[in-house]
N, C-alpha and C positions, 0 to 999 in steps of 0.2 A: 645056389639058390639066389634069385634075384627078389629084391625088396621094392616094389616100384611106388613112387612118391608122386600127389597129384599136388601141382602149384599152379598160383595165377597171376599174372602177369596182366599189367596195362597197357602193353604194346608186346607186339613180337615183330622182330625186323628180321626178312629171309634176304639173306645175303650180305656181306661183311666187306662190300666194296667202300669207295668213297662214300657214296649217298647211303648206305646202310649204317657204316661206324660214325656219320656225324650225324645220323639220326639218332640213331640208339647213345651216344654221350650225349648229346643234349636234352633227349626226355629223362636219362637217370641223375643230369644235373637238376631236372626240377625234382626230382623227387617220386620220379616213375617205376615202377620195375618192369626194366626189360630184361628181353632173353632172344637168344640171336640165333639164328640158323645158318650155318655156311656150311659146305660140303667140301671145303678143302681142310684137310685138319693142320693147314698152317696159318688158319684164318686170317685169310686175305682172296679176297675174291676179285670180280673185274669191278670198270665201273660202268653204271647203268646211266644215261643222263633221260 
């Protein structure tokens, strides 16, 4: 049986490249909660410029 849990987030960053992980550290350094979406489960994606 699955428990499903709803959360909210101030930002969501899809994709876990460069521009995604120094996006998402910099808004959880101010004090944001993020939550990240990558499709690779070794979370590391390309980068997007």
């Amino acid at each position: 049986r699955r428990i499903y849990v709803m959360k909210t987030y101030d930002l969501i960053v899809i994709g876990f490249g460069k521009a995604g992980k120094t996006l998402a550290k910099y808004a959880a350094s101010t004090g944001q909660h993020v939550a990240v979406i990558e499709q690779s489960p070794k979370m590391y994606g390309g980068t997007c410029i």
